[in-house]
N, CA, C and O atoms as a CHARMM CRD file, in Angstrom:
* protein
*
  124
    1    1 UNK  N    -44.32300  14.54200 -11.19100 PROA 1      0.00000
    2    1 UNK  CA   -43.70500  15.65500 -11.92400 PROA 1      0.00000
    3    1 UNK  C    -44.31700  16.99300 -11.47600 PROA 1      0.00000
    4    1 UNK  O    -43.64400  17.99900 -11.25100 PROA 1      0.00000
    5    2 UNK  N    -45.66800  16.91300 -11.36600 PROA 2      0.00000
    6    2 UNK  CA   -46.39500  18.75500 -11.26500 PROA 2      0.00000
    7    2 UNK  C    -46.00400  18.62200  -9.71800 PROA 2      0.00000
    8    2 UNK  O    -45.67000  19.74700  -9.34700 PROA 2      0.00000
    9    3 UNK  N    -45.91400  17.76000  -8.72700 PROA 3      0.00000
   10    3 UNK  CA   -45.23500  17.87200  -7.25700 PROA 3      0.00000
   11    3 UNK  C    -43.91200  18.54000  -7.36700 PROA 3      0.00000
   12    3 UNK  O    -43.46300  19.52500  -6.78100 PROA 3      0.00000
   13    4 UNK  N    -43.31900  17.62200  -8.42000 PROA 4      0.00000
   14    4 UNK  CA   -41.84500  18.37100  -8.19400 PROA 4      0.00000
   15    4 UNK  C    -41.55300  20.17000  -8.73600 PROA 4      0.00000
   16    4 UNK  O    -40.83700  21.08400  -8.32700 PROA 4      0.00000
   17    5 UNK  N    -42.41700  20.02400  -9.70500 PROA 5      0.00000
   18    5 UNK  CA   -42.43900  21.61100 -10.36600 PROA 5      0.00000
   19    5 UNK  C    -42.93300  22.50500  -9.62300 PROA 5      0.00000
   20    5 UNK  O    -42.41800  23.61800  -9.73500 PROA 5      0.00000
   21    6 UNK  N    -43.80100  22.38300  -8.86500 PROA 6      0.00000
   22    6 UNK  CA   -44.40100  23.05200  -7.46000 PROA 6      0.00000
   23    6 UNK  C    -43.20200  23.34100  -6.50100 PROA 6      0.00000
   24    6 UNK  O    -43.13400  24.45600  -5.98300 PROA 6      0.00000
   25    7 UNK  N    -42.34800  22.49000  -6.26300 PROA 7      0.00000
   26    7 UNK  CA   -41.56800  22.56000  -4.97800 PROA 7      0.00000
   27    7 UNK  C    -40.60200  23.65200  -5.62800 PROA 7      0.00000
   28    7 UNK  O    -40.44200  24.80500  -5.22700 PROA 7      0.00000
   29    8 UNK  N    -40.05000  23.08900  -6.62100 PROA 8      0.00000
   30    8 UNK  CA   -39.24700  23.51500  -7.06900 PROA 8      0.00000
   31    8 UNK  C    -39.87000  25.33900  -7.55900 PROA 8      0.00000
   32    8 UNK  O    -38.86400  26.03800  -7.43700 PROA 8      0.00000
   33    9 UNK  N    -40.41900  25.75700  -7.77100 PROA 9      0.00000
   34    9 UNK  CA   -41.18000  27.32200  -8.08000 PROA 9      0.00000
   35    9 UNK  C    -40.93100  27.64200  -6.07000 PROA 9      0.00000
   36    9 UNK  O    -40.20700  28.56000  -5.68400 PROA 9      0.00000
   37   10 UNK  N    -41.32400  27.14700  -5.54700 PROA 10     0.00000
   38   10 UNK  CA   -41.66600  27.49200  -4.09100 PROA 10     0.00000
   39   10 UNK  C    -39.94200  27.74400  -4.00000 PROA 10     0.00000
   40   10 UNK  O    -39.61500  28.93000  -4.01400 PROA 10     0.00000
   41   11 UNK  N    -39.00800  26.89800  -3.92500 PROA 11     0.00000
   42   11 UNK  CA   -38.08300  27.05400  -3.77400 PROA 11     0.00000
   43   11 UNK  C    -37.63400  28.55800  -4.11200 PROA 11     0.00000
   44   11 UNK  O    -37.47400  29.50900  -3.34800 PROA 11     0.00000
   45   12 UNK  N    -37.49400  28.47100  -5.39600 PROA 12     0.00000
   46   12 UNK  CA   -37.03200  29.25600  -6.24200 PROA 12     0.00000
   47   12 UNK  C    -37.42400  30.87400  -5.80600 PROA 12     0.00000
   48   12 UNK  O    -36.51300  31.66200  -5.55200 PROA 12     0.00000
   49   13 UNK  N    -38.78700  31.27100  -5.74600 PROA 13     0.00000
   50   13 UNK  CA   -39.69000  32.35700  -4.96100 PROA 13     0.00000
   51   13 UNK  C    -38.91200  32.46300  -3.55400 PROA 13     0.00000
   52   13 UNK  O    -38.57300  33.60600  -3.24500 PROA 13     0.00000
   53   14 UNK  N    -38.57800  31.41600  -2.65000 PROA 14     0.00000
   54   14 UNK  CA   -38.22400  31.99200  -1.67100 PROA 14     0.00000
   55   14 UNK  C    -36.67700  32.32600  -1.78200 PROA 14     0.00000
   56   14 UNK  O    -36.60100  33.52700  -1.52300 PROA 14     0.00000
   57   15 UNK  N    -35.60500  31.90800  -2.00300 PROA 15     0.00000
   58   15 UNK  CA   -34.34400  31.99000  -2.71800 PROA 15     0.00000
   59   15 UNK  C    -34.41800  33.41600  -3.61500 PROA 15     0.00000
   60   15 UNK  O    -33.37200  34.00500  -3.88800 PROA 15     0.00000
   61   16 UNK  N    -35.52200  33.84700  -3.98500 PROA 16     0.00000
   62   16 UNK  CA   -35.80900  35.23200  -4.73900 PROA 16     0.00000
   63   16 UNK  C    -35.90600  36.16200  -3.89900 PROA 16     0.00000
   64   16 UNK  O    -35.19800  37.16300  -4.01100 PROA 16     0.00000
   65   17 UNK  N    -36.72800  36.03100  -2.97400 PROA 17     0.00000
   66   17 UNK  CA   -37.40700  36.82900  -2.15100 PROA 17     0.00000
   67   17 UNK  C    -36.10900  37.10400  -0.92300 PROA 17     0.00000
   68   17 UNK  O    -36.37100  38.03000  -0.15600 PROA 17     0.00000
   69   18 UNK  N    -34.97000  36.50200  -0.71900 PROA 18     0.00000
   70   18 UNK  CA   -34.25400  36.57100   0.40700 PROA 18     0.00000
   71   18 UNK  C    -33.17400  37.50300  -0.57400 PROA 18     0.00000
   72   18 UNK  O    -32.91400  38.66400  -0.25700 PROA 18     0.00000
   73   19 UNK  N    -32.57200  36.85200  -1.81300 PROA 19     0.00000
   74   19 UNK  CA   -31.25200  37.10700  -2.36100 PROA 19     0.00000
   75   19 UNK  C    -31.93000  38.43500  -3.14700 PROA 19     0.00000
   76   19 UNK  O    -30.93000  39.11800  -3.37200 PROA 19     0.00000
   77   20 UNK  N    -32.77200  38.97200  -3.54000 PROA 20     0.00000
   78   20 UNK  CA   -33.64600  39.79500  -4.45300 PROA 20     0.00000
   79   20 UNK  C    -32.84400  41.43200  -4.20100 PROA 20     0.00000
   80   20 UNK  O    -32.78200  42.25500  -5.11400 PROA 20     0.00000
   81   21 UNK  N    -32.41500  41.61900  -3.14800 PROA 21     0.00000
   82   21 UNK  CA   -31.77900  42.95500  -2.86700 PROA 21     0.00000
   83   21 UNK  C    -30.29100  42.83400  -3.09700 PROA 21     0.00000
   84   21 UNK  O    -29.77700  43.75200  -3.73600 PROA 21     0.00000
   85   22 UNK  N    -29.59000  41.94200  -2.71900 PROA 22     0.00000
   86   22 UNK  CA   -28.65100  41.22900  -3.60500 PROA 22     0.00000
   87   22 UNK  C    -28.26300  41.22600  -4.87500 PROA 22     0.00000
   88   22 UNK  O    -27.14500  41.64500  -5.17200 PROA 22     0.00000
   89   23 UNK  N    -29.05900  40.79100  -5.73400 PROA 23     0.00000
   90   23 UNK  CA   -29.36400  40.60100  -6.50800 PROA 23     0.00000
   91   23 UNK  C    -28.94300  41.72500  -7.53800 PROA 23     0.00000
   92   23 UNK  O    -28.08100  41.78800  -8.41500 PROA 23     0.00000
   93   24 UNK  N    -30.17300  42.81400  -6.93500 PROA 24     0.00000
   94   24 UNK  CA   -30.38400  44.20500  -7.28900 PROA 24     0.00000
   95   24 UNK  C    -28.83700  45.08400  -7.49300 PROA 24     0.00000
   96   24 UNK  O    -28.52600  45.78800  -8.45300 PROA 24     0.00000
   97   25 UNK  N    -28.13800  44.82500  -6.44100 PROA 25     0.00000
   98   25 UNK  CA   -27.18800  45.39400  -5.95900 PROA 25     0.00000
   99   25 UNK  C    -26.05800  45.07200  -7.04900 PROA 25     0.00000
  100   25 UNK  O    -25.69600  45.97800  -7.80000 PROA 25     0.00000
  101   26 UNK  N    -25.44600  43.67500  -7.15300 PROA 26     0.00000
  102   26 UNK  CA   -24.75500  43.15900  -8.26900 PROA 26     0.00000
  103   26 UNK  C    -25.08200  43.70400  -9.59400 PROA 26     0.00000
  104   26 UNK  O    -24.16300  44.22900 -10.22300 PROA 26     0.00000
  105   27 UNK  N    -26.39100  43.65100 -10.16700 PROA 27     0.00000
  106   27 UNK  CA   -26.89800  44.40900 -10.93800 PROA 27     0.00000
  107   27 UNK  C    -26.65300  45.74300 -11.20900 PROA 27     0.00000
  108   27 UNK  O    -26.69300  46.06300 -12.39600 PROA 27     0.00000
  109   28 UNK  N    -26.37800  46.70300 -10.28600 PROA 28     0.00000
  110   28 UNK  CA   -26.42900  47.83400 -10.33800 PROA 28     0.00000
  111   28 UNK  C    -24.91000  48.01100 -10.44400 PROA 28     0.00000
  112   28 UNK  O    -24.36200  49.11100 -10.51900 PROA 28     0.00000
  113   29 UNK  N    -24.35800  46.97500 -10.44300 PROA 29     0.00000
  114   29 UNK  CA   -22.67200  47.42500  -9.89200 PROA 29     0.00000
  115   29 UNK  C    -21.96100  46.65500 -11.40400 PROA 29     0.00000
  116   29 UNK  O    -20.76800  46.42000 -11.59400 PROA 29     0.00000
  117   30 UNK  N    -23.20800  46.35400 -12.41500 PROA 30     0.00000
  118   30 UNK  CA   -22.54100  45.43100 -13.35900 PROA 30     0.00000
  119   30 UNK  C    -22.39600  46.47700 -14.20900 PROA 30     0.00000
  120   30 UNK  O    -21.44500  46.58400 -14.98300 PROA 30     0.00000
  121   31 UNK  N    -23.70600  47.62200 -14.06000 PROA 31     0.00000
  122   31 UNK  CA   -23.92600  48.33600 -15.50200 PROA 31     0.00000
  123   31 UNK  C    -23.11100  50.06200 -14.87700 PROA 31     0.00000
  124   31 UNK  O    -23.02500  51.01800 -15.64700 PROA 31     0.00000
């Protein structure tokens, strides 16, 4: 389980770190 919760945070951080300006952008275009 704490293996999988690890991977899964790592995942998640990098999937953040790529889509994060993205992200931002949608955001900005919601409000």
């Amino acid at each position: 389980k704490d293996l999988r919760r690890e991977s899964v945070r790592e995942i998640v951080n990098l999937t953040w770190d790529r889509s994060a300006d993205e992200v931002l952008k949608v955001y900005k275009q919601l409000i």
